[in-house]
N, C-alpha and C positions, 0 to 999 in steps of 0.2 A: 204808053201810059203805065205807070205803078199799078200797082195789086189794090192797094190802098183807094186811088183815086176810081177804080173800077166799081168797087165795094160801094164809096160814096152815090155812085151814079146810080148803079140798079136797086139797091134800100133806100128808100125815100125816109127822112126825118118828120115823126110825128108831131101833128100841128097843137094837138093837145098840150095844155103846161097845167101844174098844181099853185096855186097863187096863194099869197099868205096874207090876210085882208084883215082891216080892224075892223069890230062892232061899232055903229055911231051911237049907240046907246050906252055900252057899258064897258066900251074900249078893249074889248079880249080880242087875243089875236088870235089866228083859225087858220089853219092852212085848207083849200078847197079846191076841189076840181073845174076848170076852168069849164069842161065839157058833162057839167052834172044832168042828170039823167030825174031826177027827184027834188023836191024845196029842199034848200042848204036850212039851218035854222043856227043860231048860238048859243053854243051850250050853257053859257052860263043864263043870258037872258030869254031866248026863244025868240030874239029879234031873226027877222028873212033875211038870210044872205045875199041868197042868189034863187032864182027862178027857172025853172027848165024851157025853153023854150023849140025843143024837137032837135037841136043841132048843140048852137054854143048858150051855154046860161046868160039869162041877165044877172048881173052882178050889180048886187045894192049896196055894198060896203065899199068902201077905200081900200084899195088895193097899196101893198107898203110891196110887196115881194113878187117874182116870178120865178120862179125854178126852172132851168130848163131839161 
């Protein structure tokens, strides 16, 4: 085996991503933590994003993006 393929095996890839979501109220786009910890809100309206739910967020917008 490569050096390379070794590295892949013992560092696991984080399951976490930053998602880029529109508001359904007032259409601004918002890049946010898929794994937030706190209520997301939109800056421009105070509409709720996303919701913490102890692990992964609920996510209440449309999601346009994924970052990985």
């Amino acid at each position: 085996m490569k050096e390379e393929e070794i590295y892949r095996k013992i560092i696991p890839k984080p399951t976490s991503r930053f998602l880029k979501v529109v508001c359904s109220k007032c259409k601004n786009e918002q890049i946010i933590f898929n794994k937030a910890a706190m209520l997301v809100k939109c800056l421009v309206c105070g509409n709720i994003l996303a919701e913490p739910t102890g692990g992964k967020a609920k996510i209440k917008a449309k999601v346009i993006q994924v970052f990985d």
